[in-house]
C-alpha positions, 0 to 999 in steps of 0.5 A: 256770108258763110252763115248765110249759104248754109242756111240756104242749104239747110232751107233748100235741103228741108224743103227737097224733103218736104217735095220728096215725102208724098212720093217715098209715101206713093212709093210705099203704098204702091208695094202695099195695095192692100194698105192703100186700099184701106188708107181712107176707110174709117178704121184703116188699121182694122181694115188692114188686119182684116183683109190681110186674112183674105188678100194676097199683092194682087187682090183685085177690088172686087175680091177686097169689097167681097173678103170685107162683106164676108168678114162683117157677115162673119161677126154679124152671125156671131153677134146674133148668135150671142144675142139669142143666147141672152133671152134665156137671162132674167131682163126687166120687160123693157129690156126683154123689148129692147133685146127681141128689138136688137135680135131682130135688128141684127137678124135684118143685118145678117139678111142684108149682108147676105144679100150685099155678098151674093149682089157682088158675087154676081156682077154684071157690066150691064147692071153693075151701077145698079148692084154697086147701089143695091150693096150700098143700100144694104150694108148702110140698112145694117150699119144702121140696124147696129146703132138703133141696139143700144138704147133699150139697155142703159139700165143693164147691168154694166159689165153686161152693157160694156159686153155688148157695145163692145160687141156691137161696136166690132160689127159697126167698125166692120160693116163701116169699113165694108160700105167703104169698099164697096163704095170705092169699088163703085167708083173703080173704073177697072172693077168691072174686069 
């Protein structure tokens, strides 16, 4: 009888643990905004080490949508930058095509996160839907830019290859998790405030 009380409470005990751990998780995301906020991007923890950068507790959705445009743009620059470097290195004529293919690609990207960061720094509530479209439109024509790169160069050499997918996988990650801020940010019901 004992034997069977004790594993009643160990049972009852278990399972007030189970009932309690979404609420200590809500609890701890409530006193960290910016780790919910970034809970469901594809990279939650680049998320988070990016924007920590530019939040504080009270960033608002419009200001972690912006602070993650601003960040990709940044590497996207970057990436470019870098890209245009490598036209002064002997390529094969395939390559030299794939590389003014990939600058200008890139180059695209740049424009249209230009023009997703000005779209949300100029929101309006008549027209909001209407830029929340155009922001998505734009960051997902660059995050496909970013794919259509690396095919022209298989036959680089590797550590030149390994160089720039890592590269270009940083501004993918970036600009995923961006489209996924603007995403959420459309469907916030507060963010027109």
């Amino acid at each position: 009888m004992q034997t069977n009380t004790l594993a009643i409470t160990v049972l009852s005990a278990y399972f007030l643990l189970l009932l309690c751990a979404p609420s200590a998780a809500a609890a701890r995301a409530a006193r960290d905004p910016l780790r919910s906020w970034c809970a469901q991007a594809r990279y939650p923890s680049l998320c988070v080490e990016t924007l920590s950068n530019f939040s504080n507790s009270s960033a608002k959705p419009l200001e972690l949508a912006q602070a993650g445009v601003k960040v990709t743009l940044g590497r996207t620059r970057s990436l470019s930058l870098y890209l245009r470097t490598l036209k002064s290195r002997t390529f094969g004529k395939r390559q030299r095509v794939a590389l003014s293919d990939c600058v200008n690609q890139v180059s695209d990207s740049v424009t249209q996160l230009s023009r997703t960061l000005n779209e949300l720094q100029h929101l309006h509530a008549p027209t909001f839907q209407w830029q929340m479209s155009n922001a998505q439109t734009w960051t997902s024509a660059a995050l496909t830019n970013g794919d259509a790169c690396l095919d022209g160069f298989s036959s680089a050499p590797e550590s030149l290859k390994m160089e720039f997918k890592r590269r270009l996988t940083d501004v993918a990650m970036l600009t995923s998790n961006a489209l996924y801020l603007i995403t959420r940010l459309g469907h916030t019901t507060n963010s027109r405030n």
